[in-house]
N, C-alpha and C positions, 0 to 999 in steps of 0.2 A: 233425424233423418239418417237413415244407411246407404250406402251403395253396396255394389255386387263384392266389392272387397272386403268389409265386414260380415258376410255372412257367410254359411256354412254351406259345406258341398253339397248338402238335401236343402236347403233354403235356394241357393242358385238354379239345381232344377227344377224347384219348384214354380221358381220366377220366371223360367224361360221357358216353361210349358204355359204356362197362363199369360204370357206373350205370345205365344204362338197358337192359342188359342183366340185370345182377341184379335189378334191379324186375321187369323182364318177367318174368324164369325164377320170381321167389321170388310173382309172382300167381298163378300157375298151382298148379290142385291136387297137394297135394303129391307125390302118385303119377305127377303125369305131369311134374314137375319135374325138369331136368338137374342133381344138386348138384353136378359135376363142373364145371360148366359154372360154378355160380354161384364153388364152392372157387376154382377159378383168374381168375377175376374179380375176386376181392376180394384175391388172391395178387398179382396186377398190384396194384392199389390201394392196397397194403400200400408197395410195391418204390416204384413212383413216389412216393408220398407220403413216403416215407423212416417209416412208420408204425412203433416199437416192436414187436414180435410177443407175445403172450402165452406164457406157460412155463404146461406140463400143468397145474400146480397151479394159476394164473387160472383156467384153463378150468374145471379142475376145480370150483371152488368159484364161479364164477360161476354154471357149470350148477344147482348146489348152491342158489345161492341164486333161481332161479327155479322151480324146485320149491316150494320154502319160499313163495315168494309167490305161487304159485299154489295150494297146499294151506289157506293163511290167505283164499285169496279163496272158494276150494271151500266154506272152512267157516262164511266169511261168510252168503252164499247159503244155505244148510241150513237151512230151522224145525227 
């Protein structure tokens, strides 16, 4: 894995325009959002940063568990 201090002065803007492209895409309502646009955005981001990739089962149970904290906050909120 690298941070922004191992890499070079075209890899940094590289990285900070595909950040500020996935900001821009992921403000926008979510029906008029490109996720294609955003998927390969963070697909680069992944690649230059030498980032680990998640296996289904992460995903899996990541998702999992924001459900879960979103169902504990739903039930907060309830008289």
């Amino acid at each position: 894995m690298r941070n922004k201090n191992d890499l070079t002065a075209d890899e940094i803007k590289l990285v900070d325009r595909l950040e500020a492209i996935i900001y821009y895409e992921s403000a926008k309502p979510y029906t008029d959002m490109d996720d294609g646009l955003i998927t390969e955005c963070v697909d680069w981001l992944y690649e230059i940063l030498e980032l680990p990739r998640l296996t289904q089962e992460q995903i899996d149970e990541n998702i999992k568990k924001i459900f879960c904290e979103a169902e504990k906050r739903k039930k907060n909120t309830e008289f």
